[in-house]
N, C-alpha and C positions, 0 to 999 in steps of 0.2 A: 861415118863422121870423120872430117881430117884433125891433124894435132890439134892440139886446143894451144889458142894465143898466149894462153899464160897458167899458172896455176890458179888462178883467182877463181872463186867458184861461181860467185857471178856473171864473171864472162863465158865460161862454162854452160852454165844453166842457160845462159843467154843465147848462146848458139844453139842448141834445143828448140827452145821454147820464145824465143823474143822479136819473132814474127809477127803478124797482126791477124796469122790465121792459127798457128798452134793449138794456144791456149784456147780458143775457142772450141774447133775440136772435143780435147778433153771437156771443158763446160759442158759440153752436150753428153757426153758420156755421162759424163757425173747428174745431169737430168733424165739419162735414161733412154735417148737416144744410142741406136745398133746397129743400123744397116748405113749405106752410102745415101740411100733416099730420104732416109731421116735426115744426116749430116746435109745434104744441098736442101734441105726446106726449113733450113735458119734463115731467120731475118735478114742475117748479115749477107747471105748468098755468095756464099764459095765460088768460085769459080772451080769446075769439075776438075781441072790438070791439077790444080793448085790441092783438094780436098783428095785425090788419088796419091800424090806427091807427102802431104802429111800424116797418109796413112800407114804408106809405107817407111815413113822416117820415123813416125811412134809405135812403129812395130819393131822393129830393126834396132831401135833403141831399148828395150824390152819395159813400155811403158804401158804398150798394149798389147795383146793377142785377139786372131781372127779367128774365126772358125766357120766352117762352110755348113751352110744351110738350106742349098740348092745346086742341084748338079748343072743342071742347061736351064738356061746358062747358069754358070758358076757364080754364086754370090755368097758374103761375110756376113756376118756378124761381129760386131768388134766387141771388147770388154778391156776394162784398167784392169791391170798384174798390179802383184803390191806394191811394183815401184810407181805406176799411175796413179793409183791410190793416195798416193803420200803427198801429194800436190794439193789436195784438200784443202788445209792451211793457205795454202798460197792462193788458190782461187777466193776464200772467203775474205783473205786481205787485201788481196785488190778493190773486191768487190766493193768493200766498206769502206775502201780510199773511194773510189768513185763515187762511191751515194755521198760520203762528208764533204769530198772538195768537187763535185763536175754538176754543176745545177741542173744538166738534161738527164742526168740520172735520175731514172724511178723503180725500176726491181729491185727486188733483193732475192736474191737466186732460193731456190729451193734443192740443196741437193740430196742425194737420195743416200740413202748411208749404205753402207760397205754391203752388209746383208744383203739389202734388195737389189745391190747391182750384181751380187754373184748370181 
C-alpha cells in the first residue's frame, strides 16, 4: 500500500476497502464463503483479475489468510485474521443504512459469527 494522503482514518480505511469490490469480498467471507469459486458465484460477479487483485491486497493487508487445500493445481482457502474480523460492525452498518435508505434493498445479511468461521 503507498503513503496514506493524510492521517485521517477514513481516508485510510478508504484506501483499503472503498472500492466496489473490497467490501464485498469480506461479505462473503463473513457468509462462509472460502475458495475463489465461491467468491466468482456472487450475484455481483467479480471479475477474475479484479477478485485475484483483492485477494491479494487483503492478505498483504493482514485482514486475511490463505491456506492451501490442494496441491495440482494449487488452490486457497481464505479466512478473516482478527483484523478481518473487526469489520463486522461496519458490514452490519452499512447494511442497515441500505435496508433504511435504498428501497431495492431486501436482505438483511446473515453473518456467521467468529466461532464458525474459525
Amino acid at each position: 500500500m503507498n503513503a496514506p494522503r493524510s492521517p485521517c482514518p477514513i481516508s485510510n480505511a478508504l484506501d483499503l476497502l472503498g472500492d466496489r469490490w473490497t467490501l464485498l469480498v469480506v461479505r462473503d467471507l463473513f457468509v462462509g464463503k472460502r475458495t475463489y469459486g465461491e467468491f466468482q458465484r456472487s450475484p455481483e460477479g467479480i471479475p477474475t483479475n479484479i477478485l485475484a487483485d483483492r485477494l491479494k491486497r487483503l492478505e498483504k493487508q493482514g485482514l486475511i489468510d490463505r491456506t492451501p487445500y490442494q496441491d495440482r493445481p494449487i488452490r486457497y482457502r481464505y479466512s478473516l485474521t482478527e483484523k478481518g474480523l473487526a469489520l463486522r460492525p461496519v458490514l452490519y452498518a452499512i447494511a442497515e443504512w441500505g435496508l433504511n435508505w435504498m428501497p431495492e434493498t431486501e436482505a438483511r445479511m446473515a453473518l456467521l459469527t467468529d466461532e464458525e468461521l474459525r
